[in-house]
DSSP file (Angstrom, degrees, kcal/mol; ACC not computed):
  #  RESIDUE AA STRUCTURE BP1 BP2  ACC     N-H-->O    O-->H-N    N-H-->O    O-->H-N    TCO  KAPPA ALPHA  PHI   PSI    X-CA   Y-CA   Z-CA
    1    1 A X              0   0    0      0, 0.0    73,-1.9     0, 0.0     2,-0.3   0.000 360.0 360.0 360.0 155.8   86.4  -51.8  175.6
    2    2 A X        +     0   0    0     81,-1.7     2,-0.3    71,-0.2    73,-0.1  -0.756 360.0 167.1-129.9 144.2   86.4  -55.0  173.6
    3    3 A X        -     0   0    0     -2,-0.3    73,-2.3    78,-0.1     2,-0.2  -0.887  27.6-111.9-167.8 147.9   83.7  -56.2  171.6
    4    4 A X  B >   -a   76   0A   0     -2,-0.3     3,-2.2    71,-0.2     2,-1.0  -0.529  44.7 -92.4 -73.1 141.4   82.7  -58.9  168.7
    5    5 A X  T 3  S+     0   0    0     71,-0.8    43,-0.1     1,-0.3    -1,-0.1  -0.528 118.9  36.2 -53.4  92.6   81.9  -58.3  165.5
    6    6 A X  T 3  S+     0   0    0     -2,-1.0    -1,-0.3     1,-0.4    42,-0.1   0.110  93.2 124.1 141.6 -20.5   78.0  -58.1  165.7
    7    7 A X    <   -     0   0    0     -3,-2.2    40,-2.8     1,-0.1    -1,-0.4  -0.237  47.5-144.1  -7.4 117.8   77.9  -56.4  168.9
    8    8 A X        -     0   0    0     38,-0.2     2,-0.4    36,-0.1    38,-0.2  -0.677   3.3-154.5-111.2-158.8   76.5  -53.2  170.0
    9    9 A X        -     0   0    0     36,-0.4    36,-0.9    -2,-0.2     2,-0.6  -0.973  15.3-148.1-162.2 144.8   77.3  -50.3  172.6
   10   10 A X  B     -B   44   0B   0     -2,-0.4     2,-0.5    34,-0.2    34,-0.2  -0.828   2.6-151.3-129.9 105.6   74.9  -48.5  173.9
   11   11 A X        +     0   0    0     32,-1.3     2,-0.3    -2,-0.6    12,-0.0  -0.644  27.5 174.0 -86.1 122.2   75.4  -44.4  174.8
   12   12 A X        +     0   0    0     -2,-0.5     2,-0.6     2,-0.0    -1,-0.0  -0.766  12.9 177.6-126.1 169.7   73.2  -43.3  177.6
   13   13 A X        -     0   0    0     -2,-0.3     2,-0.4     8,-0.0     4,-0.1  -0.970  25.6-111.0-166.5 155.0   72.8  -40.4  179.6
   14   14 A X        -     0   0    0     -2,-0.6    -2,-0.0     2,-0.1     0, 0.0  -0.623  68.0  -6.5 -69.4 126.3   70.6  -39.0  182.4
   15   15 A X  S    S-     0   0    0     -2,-0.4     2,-1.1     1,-0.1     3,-0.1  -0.078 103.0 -31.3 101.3-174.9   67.9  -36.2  182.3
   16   16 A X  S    S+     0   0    0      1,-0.2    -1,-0.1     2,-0.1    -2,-0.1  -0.819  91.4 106.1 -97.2  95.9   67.0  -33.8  179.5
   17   17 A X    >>  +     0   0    0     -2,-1.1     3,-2.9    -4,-0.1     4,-0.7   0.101  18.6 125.8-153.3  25.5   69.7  -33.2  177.7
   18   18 A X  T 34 S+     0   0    0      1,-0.3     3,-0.2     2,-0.2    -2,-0.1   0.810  82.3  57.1 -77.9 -11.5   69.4  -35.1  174.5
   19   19 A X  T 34 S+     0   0    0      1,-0.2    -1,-0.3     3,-0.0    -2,-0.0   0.624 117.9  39.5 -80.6 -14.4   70.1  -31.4  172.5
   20   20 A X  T <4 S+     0   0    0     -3,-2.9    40,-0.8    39,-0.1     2,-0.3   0.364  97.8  71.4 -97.1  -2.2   73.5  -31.3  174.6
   21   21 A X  E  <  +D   59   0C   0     -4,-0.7    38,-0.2    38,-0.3     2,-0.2  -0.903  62.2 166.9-135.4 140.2   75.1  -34.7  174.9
   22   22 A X  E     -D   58   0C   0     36,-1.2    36,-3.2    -2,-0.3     2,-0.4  -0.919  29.7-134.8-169.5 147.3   76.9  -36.2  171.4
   23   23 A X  E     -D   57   0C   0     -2,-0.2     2,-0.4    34,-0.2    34,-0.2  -0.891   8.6-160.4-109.5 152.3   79.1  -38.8  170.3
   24   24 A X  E     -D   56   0C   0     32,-1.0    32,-0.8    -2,-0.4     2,-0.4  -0.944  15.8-164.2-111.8 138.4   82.3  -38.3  167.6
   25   25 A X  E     +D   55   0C   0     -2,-0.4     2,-0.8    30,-0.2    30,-0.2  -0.981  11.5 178.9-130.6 131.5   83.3  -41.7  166.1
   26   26 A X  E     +D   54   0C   0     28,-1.2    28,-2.7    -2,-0.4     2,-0.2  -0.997  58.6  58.7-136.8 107.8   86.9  -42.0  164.3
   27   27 A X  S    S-     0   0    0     -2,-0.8    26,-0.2    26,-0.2    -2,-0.1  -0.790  76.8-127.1 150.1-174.5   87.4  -45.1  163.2
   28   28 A X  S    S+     0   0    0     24,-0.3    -1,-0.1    -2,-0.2    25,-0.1   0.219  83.9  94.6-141.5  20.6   85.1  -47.5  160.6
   29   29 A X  S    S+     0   0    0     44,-0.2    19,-4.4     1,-0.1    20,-0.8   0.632  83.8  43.4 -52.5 -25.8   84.8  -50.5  163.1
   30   30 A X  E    S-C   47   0B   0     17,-0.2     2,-0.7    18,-0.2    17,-0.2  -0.964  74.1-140.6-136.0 145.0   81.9  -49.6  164.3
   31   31 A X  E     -C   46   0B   0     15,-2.4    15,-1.8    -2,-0.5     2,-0.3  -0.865  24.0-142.2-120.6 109.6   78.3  -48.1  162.6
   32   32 A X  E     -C   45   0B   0     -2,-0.7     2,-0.2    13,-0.2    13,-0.2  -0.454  14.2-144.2 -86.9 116.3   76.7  -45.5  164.7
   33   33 A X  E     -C   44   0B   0     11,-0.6    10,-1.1    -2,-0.3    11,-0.7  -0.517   4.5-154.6 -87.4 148.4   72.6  -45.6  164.8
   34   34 A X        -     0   0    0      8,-0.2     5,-0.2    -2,-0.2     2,-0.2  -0.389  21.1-137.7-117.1  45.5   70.6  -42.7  164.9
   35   35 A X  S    S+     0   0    0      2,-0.1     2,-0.2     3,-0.1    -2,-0.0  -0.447  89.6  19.3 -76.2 111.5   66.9  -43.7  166.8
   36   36 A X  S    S-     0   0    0     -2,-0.2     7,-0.0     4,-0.0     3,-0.0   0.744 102.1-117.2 -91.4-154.8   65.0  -42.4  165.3
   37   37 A X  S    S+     0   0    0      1,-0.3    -2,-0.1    -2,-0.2    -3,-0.0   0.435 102.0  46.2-104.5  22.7   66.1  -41.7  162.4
   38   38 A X  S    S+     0   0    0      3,-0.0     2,-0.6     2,-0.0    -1,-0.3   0.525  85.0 113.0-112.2  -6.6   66.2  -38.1  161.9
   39   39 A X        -     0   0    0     -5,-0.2     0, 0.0     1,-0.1     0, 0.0  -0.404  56.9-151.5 -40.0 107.6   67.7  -37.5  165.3
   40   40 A X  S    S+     0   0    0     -2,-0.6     2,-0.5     2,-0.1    -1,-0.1   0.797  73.8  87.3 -51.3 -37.9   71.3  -36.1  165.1
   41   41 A X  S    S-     0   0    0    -19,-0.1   -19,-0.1    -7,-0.1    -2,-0.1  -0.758  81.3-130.0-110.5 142.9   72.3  -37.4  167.9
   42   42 A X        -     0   0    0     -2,-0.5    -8,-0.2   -19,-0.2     3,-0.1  -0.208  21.4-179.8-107.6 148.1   73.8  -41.4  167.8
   43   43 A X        +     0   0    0    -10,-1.1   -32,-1.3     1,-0.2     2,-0.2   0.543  69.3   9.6-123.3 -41.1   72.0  -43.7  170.7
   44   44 A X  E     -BC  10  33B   0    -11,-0.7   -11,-0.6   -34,-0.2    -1,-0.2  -0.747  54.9-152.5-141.9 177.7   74.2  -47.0  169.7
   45   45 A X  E     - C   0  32B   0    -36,-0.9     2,-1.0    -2,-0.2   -36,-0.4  -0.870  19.7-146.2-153.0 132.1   77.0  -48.0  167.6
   46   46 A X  E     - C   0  31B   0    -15,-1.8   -15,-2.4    -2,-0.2   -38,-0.2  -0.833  23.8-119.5-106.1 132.0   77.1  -51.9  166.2
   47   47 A X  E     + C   0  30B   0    -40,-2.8   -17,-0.2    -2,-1.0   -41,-0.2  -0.433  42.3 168.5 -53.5 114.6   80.4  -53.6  165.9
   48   48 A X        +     0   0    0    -19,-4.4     2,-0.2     1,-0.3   -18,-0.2   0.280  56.7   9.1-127.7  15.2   80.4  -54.3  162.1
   49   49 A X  S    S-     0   0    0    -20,-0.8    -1,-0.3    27,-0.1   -21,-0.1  -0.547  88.7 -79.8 160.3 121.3   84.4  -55.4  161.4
   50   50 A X  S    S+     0   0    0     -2,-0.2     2,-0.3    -3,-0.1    26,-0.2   0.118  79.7 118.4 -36.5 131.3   87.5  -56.2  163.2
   51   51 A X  E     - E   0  75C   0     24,-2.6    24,-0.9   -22,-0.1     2,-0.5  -0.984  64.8-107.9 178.3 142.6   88.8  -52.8  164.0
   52   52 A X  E     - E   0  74C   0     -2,-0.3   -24,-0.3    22,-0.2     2,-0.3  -0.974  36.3-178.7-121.2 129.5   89.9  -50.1  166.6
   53   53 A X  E     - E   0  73C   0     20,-3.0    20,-0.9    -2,-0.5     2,-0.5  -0.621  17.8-150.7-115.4 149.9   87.4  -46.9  166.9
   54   54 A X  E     -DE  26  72C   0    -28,-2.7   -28,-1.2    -2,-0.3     2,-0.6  -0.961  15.6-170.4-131.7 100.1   88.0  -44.0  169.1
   55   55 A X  E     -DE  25  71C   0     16,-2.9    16,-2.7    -2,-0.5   -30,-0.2  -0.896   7.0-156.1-111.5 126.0   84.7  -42.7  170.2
   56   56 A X  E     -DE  24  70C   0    -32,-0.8   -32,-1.0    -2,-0.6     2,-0.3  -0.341   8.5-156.4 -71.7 164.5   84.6  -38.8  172.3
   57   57 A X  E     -DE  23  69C   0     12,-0.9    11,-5.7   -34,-0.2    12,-1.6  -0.898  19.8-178.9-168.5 104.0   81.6  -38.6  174.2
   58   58 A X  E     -DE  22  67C   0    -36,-3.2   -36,-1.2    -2,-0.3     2,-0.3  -0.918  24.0-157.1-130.3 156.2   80.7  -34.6  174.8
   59   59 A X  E     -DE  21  66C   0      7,-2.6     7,-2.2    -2,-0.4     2,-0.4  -0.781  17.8-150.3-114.0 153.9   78.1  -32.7  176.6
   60   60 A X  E     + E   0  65C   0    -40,-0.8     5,-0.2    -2,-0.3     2,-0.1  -0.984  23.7 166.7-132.2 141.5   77.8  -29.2  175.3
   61   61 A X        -     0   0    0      3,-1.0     3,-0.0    -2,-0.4    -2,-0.0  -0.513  67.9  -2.1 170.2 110.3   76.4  -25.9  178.1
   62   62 A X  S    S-     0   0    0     -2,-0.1     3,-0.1     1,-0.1     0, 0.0   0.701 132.3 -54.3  66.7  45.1   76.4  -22.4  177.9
   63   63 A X  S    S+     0   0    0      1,-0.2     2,-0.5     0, 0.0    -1,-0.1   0.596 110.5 121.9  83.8  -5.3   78.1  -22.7  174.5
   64   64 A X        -     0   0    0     -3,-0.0    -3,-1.0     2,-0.0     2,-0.7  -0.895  53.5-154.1-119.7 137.0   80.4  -24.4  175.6
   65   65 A X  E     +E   60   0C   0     -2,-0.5     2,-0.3    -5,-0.2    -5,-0.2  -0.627  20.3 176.8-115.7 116.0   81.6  -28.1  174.4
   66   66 A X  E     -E   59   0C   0     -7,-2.2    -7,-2.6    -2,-0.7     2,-0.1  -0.871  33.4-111.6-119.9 157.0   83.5  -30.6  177.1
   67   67 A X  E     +E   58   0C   0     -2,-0.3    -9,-0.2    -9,-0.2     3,-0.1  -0.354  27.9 178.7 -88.1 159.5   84.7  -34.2  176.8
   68   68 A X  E     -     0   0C   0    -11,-5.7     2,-0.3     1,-0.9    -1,-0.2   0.724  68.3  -5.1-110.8 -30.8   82.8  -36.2  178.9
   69   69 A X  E     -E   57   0C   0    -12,-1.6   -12,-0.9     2,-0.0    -1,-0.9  -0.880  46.8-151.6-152.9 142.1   84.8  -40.1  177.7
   70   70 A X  E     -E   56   0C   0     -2,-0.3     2,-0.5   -14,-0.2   -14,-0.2  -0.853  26.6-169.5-124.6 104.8   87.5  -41.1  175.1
   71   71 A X  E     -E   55   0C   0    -16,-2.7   -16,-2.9    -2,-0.3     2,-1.1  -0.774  17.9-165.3-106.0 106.5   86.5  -44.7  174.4
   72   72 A X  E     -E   54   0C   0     -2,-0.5     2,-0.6   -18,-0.2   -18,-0.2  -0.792  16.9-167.3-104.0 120.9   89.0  -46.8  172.3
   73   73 A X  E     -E   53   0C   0     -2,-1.1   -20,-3.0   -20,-0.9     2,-0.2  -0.935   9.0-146.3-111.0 118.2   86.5  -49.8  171.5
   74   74 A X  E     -E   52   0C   0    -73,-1.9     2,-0.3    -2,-0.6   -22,-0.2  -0.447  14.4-148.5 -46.4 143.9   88.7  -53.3  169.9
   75   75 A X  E     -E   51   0C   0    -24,-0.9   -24,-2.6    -2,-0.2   -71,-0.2  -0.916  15.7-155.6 -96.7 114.0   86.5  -54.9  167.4
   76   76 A X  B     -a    4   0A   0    -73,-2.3   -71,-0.8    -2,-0.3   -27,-0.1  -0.311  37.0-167.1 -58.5 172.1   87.0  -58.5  167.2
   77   77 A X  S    S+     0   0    0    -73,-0.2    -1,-0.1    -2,-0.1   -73,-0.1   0.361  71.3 121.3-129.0 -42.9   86.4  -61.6  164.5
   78   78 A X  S    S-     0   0    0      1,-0.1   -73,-0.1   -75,-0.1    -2,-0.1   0.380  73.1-145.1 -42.4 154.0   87.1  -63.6  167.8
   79   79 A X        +     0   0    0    -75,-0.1    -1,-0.1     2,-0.1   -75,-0.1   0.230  69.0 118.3 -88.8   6.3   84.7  -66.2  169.5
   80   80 A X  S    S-     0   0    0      1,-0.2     2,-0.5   -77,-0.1   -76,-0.1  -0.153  75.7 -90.7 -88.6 175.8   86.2  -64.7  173.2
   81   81 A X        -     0   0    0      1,-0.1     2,-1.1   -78,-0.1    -1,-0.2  -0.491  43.7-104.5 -80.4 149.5   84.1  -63.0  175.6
   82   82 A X        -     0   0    0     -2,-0.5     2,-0.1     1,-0.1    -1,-0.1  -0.527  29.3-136.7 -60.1  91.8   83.6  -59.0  175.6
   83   83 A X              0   0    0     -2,-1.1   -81,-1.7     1,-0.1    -1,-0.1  -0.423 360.0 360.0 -33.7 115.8   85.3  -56.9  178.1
   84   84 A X              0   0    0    -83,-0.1    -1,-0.1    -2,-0.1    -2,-0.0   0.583 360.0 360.0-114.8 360.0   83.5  -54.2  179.7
């Protein structure tokens, strides 16, 4: 995925699950929001600096934790349009 600096990305999920479902973010491209803000688990991430980020995306059930996604999101400087 591609994105401009100033950008967000938005992690969504189905159902009642919000105590199961997490993102892991490796990278510093991007700055992962918490809404609200004592909630643990990250709802957005805004493109803050040209950059490549690797974010996992896991669901966690019966104790047990599976990848759901492996997202490498580009951060651009660029004026081009975002690839989704």
């Amino acid at each position: 995925m591609r994105l401009k600096v100033g950008e967000r990305v938005f992690f969504h999920r189905r159902g009642d699950i919000t105590g199961l479902y997490a993102a892991e973010v490796n990278g510093t491209s991007l700055d992962v929001k918490h809404l609200p803000a004592d909630d643990p688990y990250p709802r957005y991430a805004h493109a803050v600096r040209a950059g490549t980020t690797m974010v996992t995306l896991t669901f966690t059930t019966n104790g047990k934790k599976s990848e759901i996604a492996l997202i490498t999101i580009v951060v651009t400087a660029d004026s081009g349009q975002s690839e989704r």
